[in-house]
Backbone as a ProteinNet text record, in pm:
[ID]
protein_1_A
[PRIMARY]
XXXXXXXXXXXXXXXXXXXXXXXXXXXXXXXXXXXXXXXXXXXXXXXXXXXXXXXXXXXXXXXXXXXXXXXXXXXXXXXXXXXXXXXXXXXX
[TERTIARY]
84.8	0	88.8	78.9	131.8	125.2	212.1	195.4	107.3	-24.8	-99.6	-63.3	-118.3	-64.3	70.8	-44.4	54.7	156.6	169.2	269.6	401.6	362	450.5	513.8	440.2	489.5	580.9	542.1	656.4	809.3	778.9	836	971	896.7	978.6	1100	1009.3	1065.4	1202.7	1152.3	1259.7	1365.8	1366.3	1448.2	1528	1442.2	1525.4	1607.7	1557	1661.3	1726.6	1737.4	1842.1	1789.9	1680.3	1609.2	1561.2	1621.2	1618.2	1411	1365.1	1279.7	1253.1	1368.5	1358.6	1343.2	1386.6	1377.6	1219.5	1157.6	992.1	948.8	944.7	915.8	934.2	1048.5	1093	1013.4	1049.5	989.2	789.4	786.1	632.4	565.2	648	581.7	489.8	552.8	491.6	594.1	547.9	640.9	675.9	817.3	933.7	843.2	849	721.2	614.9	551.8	378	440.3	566.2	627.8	687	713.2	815.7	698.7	580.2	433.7	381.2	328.1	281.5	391.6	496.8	615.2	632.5	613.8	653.1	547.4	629	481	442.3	496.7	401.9	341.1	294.9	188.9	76.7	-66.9	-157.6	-173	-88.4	-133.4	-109	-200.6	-158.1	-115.4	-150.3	-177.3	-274.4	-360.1	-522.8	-481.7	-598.1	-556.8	-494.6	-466.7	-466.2	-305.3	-269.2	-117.2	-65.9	-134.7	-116.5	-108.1	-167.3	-217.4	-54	-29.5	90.8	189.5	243.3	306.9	354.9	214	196.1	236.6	219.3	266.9	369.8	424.1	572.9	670.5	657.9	745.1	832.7	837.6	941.1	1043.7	1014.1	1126	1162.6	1119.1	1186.2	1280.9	1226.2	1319	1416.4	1374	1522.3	1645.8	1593.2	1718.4	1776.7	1728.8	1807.7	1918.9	2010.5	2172.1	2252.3	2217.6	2293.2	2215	2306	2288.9	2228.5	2113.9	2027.7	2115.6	2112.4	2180.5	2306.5	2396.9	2536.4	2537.9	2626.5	2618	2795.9	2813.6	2965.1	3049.6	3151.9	3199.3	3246.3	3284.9	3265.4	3474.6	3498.1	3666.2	3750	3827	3920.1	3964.7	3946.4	4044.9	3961.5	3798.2	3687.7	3666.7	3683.9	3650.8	3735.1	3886.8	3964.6	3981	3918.5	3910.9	3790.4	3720.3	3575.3	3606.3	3667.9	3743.2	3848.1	3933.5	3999.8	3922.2	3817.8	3714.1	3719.9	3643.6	3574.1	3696.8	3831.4	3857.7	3985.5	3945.3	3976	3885.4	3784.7	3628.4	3631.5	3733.3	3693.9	3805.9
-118.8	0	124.3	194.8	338.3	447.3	543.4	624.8	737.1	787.1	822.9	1010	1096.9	1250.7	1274.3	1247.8	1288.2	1217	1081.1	1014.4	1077.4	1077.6	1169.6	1285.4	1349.9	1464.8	1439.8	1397.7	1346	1283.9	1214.8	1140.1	1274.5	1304.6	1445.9	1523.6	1539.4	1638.8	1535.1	1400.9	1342.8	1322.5	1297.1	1262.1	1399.8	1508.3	1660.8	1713.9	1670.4	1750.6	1620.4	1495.4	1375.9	1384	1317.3	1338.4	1209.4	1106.2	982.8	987.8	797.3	812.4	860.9	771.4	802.2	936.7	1054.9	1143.6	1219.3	1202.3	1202.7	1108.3	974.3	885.9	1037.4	1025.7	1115.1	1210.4	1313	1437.5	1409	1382.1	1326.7	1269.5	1183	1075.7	1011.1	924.7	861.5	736.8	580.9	480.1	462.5	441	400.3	350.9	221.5	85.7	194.8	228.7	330	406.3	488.5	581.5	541.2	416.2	320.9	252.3	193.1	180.5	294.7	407.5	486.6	534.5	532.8	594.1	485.8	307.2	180.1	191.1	192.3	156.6	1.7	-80.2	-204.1	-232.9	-115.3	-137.6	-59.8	-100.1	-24.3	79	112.5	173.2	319.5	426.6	578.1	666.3	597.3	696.5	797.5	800.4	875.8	990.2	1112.4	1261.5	1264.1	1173.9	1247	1161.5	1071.3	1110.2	1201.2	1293.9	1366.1	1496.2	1491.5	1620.5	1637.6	1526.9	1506.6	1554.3	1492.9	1541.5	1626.8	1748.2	1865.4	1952	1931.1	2042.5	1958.9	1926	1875.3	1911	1902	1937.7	2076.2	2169.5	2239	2186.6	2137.5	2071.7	1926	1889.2	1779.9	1813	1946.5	2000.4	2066	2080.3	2209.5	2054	1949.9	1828.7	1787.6	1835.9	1780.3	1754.5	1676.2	1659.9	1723.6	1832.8	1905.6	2019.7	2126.6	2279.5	2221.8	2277.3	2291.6	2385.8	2476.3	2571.2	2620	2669.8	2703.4	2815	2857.1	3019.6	2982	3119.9	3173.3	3234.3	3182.6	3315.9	3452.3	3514	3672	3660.6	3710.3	3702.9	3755.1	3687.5	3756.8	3884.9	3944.9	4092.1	4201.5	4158.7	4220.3	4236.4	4095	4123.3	4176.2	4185	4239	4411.4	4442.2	4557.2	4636	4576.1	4604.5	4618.4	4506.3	4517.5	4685.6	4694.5	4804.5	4942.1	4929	5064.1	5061.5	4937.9	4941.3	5002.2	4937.5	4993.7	5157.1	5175.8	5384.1	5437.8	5366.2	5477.4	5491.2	5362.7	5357.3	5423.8
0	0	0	-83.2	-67.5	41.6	55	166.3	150.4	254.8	185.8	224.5	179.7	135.4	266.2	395.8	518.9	532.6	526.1	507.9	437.7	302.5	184.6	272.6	314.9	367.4	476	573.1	659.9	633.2	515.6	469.5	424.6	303.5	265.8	384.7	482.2	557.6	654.3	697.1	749.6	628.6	502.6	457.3	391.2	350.2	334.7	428.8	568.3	690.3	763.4	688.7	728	861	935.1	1022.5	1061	1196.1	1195.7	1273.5	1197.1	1318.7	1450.2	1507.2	1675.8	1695.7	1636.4	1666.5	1682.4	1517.5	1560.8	1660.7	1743.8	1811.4	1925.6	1987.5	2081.9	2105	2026.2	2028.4	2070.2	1926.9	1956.7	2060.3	2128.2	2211.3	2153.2	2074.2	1965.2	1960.5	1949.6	1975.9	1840.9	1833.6	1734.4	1640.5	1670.8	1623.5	1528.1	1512.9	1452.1	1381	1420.8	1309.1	1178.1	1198.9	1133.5	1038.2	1140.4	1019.4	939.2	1014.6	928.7	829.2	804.3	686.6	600.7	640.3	528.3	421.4	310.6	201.1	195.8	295.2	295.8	369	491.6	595.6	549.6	590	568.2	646.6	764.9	865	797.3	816.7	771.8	878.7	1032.2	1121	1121.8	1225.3	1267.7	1307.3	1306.2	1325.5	1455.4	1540.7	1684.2	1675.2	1550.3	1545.1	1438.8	1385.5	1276.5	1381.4	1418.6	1558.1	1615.4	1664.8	1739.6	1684.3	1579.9	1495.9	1423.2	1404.8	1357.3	1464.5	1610.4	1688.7	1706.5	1704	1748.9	1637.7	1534.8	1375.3	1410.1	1496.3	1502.1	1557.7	1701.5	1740.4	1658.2	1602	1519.4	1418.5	1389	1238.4	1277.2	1427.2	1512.3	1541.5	1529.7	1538.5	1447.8	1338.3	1209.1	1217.4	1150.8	1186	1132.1	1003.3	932.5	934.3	871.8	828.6	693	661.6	542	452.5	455.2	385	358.9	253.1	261.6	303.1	382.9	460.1	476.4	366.2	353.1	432.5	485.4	597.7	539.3	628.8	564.8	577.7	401.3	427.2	550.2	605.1	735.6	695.4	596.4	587.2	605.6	561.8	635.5	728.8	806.4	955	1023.2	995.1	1065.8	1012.1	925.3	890.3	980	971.3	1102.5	1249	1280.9	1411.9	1448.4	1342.7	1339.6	1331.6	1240.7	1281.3	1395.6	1481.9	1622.3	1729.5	1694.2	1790.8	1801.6	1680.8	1665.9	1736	1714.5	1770.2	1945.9	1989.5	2115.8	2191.3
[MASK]
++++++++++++++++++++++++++++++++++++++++++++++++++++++++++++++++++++++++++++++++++++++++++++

């Protein structure tokens, strides 16, 4: 059986932010075991609103655990920053 919309979605989001089960289990308070059904496409289980519920308020802190930086963020060259520093400290 396929995963049905919410599934997908979950699905998405653990595997975009490299985001283990246990971690929704955890957060959620939601057992390992049900998370692991509702996400297999060979269980029928979809999970009922009141684990969709769960889930839905819990999704910040799940996404605040991710194991990586989502995004590339450049450092700013050392000759800048040490040029900034040197403003700061004429002024003082």
């Amino acid at each position: 059986m396929a995963l049905d919309a919410n599934g997908r979605r979950l699905k998405a989001i653990l595997d975009g932010f490299d985001i283990p089960l246990a971690t929704v289990a955890g957060v959620s308070g939601i057992s390992r075991t049900y998370v692991s059904r509702v996400l297999s496409e060979n269980d029928p289980l979809n999970g009922n609103d009141q684990f969709w519920l769960k889930v839905e308020k819990a999704l910040g802190k799940i996404v605040d655990s991710r194991r990586g930086q989502v995004f590339e963020i450049s450092a700013r060259p050392v000759e800048l920053v040490e040029k900034v520093q040197g403003l700061k400290e004429t002024k003082l």
